[in-house]
mmCIF file of the C-alpha atoms, coordinates in Angstrom:
data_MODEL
# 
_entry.id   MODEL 
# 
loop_
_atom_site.group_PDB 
_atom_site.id 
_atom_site.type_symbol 
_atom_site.label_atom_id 
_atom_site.label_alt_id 
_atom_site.label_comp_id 
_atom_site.label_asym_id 
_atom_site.label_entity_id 
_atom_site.label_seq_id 
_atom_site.pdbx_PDB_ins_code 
_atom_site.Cartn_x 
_atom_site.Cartn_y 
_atom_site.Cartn_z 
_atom_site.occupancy 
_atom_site.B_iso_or_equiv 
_atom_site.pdbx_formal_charge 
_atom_site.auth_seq_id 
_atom_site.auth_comp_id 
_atom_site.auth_asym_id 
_atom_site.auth_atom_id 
_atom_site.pdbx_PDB_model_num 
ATOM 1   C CA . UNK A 1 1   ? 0.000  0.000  0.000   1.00 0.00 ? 1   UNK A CA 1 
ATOM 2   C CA . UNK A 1 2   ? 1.571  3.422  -0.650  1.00 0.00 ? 2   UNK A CA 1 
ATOM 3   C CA . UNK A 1 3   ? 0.589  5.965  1.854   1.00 0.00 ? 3   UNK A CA 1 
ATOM 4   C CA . UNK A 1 4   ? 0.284  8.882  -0.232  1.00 0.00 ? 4   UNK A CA 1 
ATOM 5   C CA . UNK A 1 5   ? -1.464 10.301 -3.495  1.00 0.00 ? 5   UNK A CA 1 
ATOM 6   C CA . UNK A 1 6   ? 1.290  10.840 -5.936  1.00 0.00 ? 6   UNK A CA 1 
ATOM 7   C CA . UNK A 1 7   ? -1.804 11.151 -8.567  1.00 0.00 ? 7   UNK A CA 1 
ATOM 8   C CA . UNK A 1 8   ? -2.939 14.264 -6.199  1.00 0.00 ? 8   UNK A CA 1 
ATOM 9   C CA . UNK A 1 9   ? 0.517  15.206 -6.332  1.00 0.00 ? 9   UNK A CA 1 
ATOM 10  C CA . UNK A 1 10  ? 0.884  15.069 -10.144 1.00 0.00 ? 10  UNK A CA 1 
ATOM 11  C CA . UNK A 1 11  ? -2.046 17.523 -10.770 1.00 0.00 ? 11  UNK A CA 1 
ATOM 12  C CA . UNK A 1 12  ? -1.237 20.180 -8.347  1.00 0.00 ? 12  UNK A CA 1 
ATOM 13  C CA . UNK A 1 13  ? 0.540  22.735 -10.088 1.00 0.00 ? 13  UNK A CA 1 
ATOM 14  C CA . UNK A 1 14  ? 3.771  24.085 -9.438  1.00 0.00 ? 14  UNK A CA 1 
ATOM 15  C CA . UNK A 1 15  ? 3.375  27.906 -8.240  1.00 0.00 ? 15  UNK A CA 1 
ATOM 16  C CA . UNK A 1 16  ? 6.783  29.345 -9.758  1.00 0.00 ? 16  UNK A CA 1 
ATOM 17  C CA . UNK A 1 17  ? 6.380  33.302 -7.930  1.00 0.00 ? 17  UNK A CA 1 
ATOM 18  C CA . UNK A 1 18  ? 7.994  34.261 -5.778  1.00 0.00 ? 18  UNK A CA 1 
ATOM 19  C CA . UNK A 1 19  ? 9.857  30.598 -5.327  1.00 0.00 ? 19  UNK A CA 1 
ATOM 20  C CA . UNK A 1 20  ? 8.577  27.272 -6.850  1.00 0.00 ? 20  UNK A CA 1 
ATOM 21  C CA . UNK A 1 21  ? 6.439  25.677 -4.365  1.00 0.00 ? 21  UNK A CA 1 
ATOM 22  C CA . UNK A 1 22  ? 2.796  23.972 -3.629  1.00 0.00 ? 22  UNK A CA 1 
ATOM 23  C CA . UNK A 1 23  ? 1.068  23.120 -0.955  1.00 0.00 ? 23  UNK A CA 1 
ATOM 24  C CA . UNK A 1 24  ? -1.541 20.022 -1.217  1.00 0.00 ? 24  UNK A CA 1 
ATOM 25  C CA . UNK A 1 25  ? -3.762 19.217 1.591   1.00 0.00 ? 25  UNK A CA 1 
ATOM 26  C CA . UNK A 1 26  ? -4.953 15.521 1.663   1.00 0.00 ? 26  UNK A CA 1 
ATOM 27  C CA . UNK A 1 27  ? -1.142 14.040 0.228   1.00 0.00 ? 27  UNK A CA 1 
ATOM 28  C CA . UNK A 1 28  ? -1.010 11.488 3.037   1.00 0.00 ? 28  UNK A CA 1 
ATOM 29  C CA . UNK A 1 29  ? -4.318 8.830  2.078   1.00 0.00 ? 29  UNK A CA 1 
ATOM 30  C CA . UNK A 1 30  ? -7.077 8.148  4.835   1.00 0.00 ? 30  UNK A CA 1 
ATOM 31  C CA . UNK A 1 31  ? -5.282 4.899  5.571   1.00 0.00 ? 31  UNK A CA 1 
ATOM 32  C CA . UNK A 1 32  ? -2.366 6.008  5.751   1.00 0.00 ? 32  UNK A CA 1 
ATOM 33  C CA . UNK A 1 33  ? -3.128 8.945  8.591   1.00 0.00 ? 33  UNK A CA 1 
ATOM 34  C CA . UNK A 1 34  ? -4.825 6.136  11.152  1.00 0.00 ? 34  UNK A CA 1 
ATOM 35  C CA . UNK A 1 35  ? -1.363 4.013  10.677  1.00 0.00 ? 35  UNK A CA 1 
ATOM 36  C CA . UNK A 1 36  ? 1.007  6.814  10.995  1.00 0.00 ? 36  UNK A CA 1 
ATOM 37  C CA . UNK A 1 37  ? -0.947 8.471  13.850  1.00 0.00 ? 37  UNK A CA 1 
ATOM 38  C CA . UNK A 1 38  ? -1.092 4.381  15.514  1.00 0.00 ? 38  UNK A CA 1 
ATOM 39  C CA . UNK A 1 39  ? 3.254  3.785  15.358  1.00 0.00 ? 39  UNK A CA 1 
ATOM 40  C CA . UNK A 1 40  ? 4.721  7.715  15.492  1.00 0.00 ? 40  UNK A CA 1 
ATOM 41  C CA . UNK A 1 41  ? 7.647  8.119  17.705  1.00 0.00 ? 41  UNK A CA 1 
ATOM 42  C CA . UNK A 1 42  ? 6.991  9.127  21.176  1.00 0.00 ? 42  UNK A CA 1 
ATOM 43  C CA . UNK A 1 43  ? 8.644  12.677 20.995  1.00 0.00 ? 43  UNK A CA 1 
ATOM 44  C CA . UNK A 1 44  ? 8.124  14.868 24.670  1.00 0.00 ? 44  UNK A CA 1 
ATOM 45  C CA . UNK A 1 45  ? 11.194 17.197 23.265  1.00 0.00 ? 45  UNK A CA 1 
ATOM 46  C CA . UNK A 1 46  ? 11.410 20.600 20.565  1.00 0.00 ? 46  UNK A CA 1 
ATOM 47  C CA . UNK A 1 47  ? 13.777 20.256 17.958  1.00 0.00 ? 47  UNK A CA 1 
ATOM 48  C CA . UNK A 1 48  ? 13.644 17.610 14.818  1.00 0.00 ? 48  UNK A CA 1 
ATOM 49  C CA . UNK A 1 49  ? 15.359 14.243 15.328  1.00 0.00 ? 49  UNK A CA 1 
ATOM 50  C CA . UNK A 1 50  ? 17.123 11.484 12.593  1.00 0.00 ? 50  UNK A CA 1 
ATOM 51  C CA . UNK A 1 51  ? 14.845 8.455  12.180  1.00 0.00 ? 51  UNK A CA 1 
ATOM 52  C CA . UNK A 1 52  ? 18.068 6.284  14.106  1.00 0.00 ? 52  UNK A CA 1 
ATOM 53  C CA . UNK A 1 53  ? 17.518 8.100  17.129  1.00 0.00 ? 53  UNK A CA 1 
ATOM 54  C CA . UNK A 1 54  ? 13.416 7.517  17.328  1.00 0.00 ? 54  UNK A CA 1 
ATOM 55  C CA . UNK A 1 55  ? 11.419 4.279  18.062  1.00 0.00 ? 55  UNK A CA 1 
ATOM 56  C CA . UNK A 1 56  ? 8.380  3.747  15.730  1.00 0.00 ? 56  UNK A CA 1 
ATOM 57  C CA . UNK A 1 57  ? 6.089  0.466  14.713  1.00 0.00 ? 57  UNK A CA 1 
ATOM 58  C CA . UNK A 1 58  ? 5.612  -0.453 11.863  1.00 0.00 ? 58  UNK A CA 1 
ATOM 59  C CA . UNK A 1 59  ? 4.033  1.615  9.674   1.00 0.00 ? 59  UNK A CA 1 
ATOM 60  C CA . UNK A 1 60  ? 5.413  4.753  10.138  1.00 0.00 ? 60  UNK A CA 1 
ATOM 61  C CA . UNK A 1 61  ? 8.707  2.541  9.310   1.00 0.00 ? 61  UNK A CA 1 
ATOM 62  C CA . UNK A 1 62  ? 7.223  1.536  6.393   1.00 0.00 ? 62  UNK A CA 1 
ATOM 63  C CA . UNK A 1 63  ? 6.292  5.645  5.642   1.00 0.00 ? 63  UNK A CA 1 
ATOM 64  C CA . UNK A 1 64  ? 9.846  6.406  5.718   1.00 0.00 ? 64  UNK A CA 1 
ATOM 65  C CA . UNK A 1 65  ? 11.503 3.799  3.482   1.00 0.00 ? 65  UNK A CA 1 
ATOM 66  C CA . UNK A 1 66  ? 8.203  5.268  0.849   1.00 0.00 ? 66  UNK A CA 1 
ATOM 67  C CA . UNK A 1 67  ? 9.041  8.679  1.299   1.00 0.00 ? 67  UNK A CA 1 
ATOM 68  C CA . UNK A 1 68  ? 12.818 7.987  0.730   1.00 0.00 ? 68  UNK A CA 1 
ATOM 69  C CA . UNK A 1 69  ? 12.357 5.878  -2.096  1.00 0.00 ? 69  UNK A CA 1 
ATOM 70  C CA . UNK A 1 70  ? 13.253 5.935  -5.841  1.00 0.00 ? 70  UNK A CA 1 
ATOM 71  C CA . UNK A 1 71  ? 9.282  6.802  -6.671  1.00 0.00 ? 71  UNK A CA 1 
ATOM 72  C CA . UNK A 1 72  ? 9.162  9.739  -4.163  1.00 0.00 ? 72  UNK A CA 1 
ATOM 73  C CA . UNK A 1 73  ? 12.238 10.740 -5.893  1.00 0.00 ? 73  UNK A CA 1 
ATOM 74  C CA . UNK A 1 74  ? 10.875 10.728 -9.369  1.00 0.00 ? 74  UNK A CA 1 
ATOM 75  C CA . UNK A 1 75  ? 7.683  12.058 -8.346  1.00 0.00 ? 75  UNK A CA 1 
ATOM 76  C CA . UNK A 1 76  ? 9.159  15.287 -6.928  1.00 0.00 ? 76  UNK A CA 1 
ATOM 77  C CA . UNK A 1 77  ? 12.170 15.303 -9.253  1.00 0.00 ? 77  UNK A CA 1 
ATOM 78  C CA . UNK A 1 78  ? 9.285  15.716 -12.437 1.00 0.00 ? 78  UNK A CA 1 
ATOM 79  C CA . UNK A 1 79  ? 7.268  18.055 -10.354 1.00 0.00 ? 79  UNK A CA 1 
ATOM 80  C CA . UNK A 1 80  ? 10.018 20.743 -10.074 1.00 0.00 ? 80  UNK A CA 1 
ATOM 81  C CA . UNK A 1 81  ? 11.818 19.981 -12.757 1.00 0.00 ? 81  UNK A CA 1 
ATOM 82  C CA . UNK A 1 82  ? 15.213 18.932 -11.719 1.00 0.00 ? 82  UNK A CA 1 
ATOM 83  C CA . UNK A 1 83  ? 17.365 15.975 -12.027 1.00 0.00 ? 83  UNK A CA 1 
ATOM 84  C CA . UNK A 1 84  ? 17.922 14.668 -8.667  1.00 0.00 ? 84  UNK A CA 1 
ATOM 85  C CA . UNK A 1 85  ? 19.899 11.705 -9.810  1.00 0.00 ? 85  UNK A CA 1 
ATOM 86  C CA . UNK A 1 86  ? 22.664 10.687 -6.911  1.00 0.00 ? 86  UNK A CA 1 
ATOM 87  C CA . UNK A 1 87  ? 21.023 13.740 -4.868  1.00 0.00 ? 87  UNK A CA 1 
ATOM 88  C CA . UNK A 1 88  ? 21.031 12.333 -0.949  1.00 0.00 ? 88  UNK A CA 1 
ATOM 89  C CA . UNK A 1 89  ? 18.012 12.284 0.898   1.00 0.00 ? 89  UNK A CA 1 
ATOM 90  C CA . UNK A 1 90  ? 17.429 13.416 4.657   1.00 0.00 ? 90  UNK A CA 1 
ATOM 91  C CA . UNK A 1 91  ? 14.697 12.687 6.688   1.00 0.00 ? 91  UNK A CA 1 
ATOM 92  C CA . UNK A 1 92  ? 14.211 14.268 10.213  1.00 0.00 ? 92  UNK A CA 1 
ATOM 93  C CA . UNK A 1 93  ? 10.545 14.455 12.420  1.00 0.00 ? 93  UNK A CA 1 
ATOM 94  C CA . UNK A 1 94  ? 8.849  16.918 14.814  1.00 0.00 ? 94  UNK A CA 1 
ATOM 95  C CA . UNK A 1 95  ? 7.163  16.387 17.954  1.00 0.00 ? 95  UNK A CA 1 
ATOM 96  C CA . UNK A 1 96  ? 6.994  19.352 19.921  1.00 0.00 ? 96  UNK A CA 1 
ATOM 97  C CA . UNK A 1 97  ? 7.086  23.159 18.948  1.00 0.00 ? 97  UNK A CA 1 
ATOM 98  C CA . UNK A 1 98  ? 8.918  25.352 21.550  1.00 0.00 ? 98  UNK A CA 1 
ATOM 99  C CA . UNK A 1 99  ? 8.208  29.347 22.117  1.00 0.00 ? 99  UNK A CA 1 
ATOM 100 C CA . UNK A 1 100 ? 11.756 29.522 20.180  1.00 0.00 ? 100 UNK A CA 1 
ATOM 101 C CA . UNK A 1 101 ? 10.697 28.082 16.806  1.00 0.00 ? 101 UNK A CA 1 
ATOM 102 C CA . UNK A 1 102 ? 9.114  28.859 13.509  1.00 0.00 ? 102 UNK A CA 1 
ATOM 103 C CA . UNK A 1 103 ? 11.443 32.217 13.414  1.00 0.00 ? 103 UNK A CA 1 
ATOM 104 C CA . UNK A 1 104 ? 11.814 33.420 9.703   1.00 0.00 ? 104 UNK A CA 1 
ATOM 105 C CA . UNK A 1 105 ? 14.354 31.604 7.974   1.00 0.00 ? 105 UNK A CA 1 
ATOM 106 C CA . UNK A 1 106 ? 15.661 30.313 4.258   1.00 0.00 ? 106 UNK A CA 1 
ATOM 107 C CA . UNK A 1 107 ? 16.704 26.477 4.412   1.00 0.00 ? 107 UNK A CA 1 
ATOM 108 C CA . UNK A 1 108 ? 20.994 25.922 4.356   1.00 0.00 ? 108 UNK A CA 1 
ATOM 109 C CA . UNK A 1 109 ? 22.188 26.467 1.038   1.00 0.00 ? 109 UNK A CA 1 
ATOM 110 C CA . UNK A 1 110 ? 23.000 22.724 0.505   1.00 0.00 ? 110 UNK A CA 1 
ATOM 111 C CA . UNK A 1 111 ? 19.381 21.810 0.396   1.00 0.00 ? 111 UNK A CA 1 
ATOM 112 C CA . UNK A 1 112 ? 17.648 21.241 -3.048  1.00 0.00 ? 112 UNK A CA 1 
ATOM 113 C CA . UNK A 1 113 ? 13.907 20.758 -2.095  1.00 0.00 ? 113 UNK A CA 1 
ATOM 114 C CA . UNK A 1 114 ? 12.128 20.723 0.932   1.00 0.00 ? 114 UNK A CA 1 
ATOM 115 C CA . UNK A 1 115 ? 9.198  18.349 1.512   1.00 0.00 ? 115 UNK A CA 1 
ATOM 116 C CA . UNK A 1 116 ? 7.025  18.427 4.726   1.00 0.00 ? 116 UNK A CA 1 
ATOM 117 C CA . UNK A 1 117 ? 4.112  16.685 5.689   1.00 0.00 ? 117 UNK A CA 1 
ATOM 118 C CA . UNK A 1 118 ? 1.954  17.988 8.634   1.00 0.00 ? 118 UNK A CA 1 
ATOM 119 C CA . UNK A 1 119 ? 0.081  15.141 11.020  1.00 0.00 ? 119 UNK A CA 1 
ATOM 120 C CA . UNK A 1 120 ? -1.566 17.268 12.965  1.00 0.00 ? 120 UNK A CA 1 
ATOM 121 C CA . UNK A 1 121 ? -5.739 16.666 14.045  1.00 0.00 ? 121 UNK A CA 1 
ATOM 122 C CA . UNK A 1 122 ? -8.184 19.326 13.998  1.00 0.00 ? 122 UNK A CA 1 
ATOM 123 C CA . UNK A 1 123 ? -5.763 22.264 14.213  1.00 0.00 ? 123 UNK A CA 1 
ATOM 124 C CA . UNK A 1 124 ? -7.075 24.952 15.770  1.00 0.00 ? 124 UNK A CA 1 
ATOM 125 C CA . UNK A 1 125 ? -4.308 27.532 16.798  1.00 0.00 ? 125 UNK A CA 1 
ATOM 126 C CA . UNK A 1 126 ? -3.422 30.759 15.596  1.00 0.00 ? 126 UNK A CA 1 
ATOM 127 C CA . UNK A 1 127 ? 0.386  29.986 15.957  1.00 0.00 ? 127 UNK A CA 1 
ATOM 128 C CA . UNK A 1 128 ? 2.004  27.396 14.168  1.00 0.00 ? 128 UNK A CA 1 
ATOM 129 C CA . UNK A 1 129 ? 0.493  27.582 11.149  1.00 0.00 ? 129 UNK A CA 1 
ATOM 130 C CA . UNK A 1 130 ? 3.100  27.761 8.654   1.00 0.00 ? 130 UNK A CA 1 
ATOM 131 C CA . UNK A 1 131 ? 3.847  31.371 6.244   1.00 0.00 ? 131 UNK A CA 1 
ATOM 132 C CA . UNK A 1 132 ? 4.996  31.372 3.493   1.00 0.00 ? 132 UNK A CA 1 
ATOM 133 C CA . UNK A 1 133 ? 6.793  34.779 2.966   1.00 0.00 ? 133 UNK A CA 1 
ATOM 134 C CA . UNK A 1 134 ? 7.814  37.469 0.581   1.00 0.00 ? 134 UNK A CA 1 
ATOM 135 C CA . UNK A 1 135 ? 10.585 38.576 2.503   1.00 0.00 ? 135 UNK A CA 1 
ATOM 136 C CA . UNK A 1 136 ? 12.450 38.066 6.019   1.00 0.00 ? 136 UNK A CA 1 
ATOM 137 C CA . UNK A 1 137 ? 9.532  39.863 7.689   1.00 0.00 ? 137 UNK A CA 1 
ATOM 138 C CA . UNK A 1 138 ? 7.068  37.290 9.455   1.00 0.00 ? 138 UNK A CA 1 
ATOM 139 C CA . UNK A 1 139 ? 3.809  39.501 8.252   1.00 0.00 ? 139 UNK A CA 1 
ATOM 140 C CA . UNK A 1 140 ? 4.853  39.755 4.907   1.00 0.00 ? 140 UNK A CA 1 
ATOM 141 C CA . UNK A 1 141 ? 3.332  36.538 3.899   1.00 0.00 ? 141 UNK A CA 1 
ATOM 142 C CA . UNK A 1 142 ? 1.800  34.890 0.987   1.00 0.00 ? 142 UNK A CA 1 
ATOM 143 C CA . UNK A 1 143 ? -0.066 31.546 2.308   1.00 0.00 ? 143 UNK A CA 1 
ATOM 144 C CA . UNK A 1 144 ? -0.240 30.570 5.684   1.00 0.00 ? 144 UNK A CA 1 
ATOM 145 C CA . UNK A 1 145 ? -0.940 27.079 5.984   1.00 0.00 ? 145 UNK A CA 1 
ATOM 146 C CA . UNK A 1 146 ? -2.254 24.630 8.918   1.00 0.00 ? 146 UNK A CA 1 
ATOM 147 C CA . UNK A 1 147 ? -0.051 21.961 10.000  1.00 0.00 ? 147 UNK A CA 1 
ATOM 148 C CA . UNK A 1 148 ? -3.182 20.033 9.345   1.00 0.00 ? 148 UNK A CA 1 
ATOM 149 C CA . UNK A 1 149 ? -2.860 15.930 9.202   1.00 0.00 ? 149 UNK A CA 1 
ATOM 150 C CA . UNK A 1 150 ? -2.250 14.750 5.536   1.00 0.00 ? 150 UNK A CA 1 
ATOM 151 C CA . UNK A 1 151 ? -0.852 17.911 4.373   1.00 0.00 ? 151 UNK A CA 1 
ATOM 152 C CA . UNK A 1 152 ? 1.876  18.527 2.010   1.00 0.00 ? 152 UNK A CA 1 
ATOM 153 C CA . UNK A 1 153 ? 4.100  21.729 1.918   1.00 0.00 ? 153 UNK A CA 1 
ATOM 154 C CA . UNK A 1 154 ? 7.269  21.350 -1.029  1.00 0.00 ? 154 UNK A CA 1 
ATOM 155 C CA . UNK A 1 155 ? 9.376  23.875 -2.100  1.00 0.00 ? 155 UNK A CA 1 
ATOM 156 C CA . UNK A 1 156 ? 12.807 25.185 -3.898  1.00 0.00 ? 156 UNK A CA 1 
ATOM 157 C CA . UNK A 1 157 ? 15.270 25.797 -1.269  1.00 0.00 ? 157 UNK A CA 1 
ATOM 158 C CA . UNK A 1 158 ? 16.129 29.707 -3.273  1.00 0.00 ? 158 UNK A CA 1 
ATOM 159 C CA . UNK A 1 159 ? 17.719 32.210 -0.650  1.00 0.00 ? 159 UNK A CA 1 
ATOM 160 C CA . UNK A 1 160 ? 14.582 33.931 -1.253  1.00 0.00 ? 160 UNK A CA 1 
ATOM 161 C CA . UNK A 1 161 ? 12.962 30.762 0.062   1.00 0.00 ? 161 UNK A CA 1 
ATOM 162 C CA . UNK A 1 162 ? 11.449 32.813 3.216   1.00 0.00 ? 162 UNK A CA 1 
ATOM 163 C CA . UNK A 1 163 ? 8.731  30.668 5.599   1.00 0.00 ? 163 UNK A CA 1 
ATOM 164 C CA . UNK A 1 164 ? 8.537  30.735 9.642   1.00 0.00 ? 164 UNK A CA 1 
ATOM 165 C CA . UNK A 1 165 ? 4.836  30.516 11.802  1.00 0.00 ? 165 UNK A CA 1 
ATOM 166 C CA . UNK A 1 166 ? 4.209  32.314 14.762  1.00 0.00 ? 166 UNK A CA 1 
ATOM 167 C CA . UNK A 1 167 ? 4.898  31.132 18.157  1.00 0.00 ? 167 UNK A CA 1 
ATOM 168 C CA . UNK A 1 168 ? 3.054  27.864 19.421  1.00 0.00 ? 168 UNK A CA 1 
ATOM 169 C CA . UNK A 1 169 ? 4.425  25.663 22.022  1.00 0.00 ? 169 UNK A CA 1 
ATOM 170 C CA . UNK A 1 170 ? 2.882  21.828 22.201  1.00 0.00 ? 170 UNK A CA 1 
ATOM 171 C CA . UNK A 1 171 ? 2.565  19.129 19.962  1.00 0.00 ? 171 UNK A CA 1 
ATOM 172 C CA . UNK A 1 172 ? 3.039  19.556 16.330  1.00 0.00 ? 172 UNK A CA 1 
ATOM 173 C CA . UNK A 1 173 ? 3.707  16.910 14.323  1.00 0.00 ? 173 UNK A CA 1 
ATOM 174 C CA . UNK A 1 174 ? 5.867  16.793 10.901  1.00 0.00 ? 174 UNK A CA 1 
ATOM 175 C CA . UNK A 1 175 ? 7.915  15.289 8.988   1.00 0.00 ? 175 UNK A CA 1 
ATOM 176 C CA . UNK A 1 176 ? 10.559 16.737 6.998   1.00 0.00 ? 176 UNK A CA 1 
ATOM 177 C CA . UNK A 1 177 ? 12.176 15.390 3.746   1.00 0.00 ? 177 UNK A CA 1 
ATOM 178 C CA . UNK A 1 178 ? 15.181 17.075 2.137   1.00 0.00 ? 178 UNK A CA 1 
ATOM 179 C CA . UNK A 1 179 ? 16.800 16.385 -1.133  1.00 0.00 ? 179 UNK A CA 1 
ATOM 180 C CA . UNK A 1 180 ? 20.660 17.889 -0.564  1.00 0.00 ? 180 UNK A CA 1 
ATOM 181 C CA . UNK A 1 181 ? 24.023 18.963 -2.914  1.00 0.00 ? 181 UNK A CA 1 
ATOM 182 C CA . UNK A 1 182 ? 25.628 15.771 -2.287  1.00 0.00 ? 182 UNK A CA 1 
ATOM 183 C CA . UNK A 1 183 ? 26.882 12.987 0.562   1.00 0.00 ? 183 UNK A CA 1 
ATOM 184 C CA . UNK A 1 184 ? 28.651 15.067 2.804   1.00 0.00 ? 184 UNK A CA 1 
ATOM 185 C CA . UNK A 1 185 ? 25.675 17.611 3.382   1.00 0.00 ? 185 UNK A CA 1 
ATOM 186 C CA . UNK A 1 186 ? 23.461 14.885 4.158   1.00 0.00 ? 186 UNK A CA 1 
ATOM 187 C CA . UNK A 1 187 ? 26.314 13.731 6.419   1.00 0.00 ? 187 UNK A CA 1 
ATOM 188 C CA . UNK A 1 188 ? 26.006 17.173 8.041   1.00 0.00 ? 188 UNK A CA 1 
ATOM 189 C CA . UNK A 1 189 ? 22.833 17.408 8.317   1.00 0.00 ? 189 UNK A CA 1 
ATOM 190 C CA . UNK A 1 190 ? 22.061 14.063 10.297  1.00 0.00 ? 190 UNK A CA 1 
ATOM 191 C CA . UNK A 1 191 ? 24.832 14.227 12.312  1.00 0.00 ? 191 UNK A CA 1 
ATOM 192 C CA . UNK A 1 192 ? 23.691 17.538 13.454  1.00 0.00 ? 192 UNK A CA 1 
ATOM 193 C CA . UNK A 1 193 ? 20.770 16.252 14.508  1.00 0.00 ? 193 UNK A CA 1 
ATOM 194 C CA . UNK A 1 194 ? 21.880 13.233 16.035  1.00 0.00 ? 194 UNK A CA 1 
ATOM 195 C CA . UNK A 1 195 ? 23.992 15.235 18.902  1.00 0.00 ? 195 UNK A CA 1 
ATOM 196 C CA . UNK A 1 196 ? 20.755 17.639 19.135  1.00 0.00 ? 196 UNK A CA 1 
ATOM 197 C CA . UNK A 1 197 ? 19.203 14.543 19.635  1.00 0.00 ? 197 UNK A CA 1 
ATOM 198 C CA . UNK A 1 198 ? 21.442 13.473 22.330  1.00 0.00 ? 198 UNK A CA 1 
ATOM 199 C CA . UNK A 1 199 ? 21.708 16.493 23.935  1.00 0.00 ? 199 UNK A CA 1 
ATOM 200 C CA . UNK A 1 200 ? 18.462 16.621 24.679  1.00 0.00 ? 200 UNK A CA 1 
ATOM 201 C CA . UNK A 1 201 ? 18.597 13.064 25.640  1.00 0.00 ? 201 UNK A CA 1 
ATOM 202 C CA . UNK A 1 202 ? 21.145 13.702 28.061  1.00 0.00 ? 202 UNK A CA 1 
ATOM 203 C CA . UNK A 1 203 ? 19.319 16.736 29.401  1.00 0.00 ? 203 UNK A CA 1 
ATOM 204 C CA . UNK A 1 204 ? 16.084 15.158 29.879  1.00 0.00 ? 204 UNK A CA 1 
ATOM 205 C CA . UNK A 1 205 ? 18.145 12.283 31.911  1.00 0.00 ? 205 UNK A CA 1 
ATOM 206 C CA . UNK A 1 206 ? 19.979 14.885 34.091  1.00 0.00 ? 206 UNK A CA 1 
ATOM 207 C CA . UNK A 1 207 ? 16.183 16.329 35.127  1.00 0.00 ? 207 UNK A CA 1 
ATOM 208 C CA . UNK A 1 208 ? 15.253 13.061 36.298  1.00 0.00 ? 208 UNK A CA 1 
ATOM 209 C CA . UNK A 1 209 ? 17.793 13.030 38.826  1.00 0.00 ? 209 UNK A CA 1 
# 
C-alpha cells in the first residue's frame, strides 16, 4: 500500500512566484493517517530528530523507506523539474514546537527541495500555522498554511525561500524530507541532529535526577 497520493501530487501545479512551491492538503491517504498516527515516535522534546535516534512500529517505518524511495524521488524530481539523480536524501521528524521556533528563515544552502508533511488533528491555533513569505519579515506573507494531518508543503530551497509561523508551544507533528548537494551535506545534516538529539537526551536524563 503506498501511503500517499502521488496522482494528487501530479495535478497540483507548481506555483513558480515568488519561489517554486505547492502546498496540497490531503497528500497522506485516509489509511495512511490512522497508521502513521497508531506507530509515530513518542517525541516529549522541541527540535527535529534522525529516524536512528526515534522508536516507531511499523508503519510509520514503512512511511519512511516510501518517502525515501526511488518513486518519491521521481515524483518530486518531475514536479520541479530537476534531475535529482545521486542527490542524498534526509529525513528528520517533529514532535513538539517550543516558544523559540518557527522564526523566519531560508533552508541551508545545501538543500535542493524541501518536503514536509503535517500530522496534525483538527488544528485549531493561531500559531504554528506555517507562512509562506515574501521577505524576512514574518507579516509579509503569501499563504499561511495549517499543520493540518495529511498535508503537504514542497518547495525550492532559493535564498529567497522565506517561511517561519508564529509562536506555538505543544505538539506539532511533521515530517521533513530534504533532497541535498551531495553525501557530505546529508552527512552534516544528520549528524547535526543526532547530537541535538542526544543532547536533549542527556538533558532530559539529568532532570530526572
Amino acid at each position: 500500500m503506498s501511503f500517499f497520493q502521488f496522482d494528487e501530487l501530479a495535478a497540483t501545479p507548481l506555483v513558480k512566484e515568488p519561489f517554486e512551491h505547492l502546498v496540497l492538503p490531503g497528500f497522506v491517504t485516509p489509511e495512511g493517517l490512522e497508521a502513521i498516527a497508531r506507530d509515530f515516535p513518542k517525541i516529549d522534546q522541541g527540535g527535529s530528530f534522525p529516524l536512528d535516534s526515534l522508536t516507531y512500529g511499523s508503519a510509520f517505518r514503512e512511511m519512511s523507506e516510501e518517502l525515501l524511495g526511488s518513486g518519491t524521488r521521481g515524483a518530486f524530481a518531475e514536479k520541479f523539474g530537476m534531475d535529482l539523480t545521486g542527490r542524498p536524501a534526509t529525513l528528520t521528524v517533529r514532535g513538539q514546537t517550543r516558544q523559540k521556533d518557527g522564526q523566519v528563515h531560508t533552508d541551508g544552502a545545501s538543500k535542493l527541495i524541501t518536503v514536509l508533511v503535517y500530522l496534525n488533528t483538527n488544528w485549531g491555533a493561531d500559531g504554528g500555522r506555517l507562512r509562506l513569505l515574501n521577505s524576512n519579515n514574518i507579516d509579509d506573507y503569501f499563504a499561511e498554511i495549517a499543520p493540518q494531518a495529511g498535508t503537504l508543503i514542497a518547495f525550492r530551497c532559493r535564498d529567497n525561500a522565506w517561511h517561519g509561523h508564529k509562536p506555538f508551544v505543544g505538539e506539532r507533528r511533521s515530517i521533513q524530507l530534504n533532497w541535498v548537494m551531495h553525501e557530505a551535506a546529508a552527512r552534516n545534516n544528520i549528524w547535526r541532529h543526532r547530537v541535538s538529539a542526544f543532547a536533549k537526551k542527556v538533558s532530559s536524563l539529568a532532570g530526572l535526577k
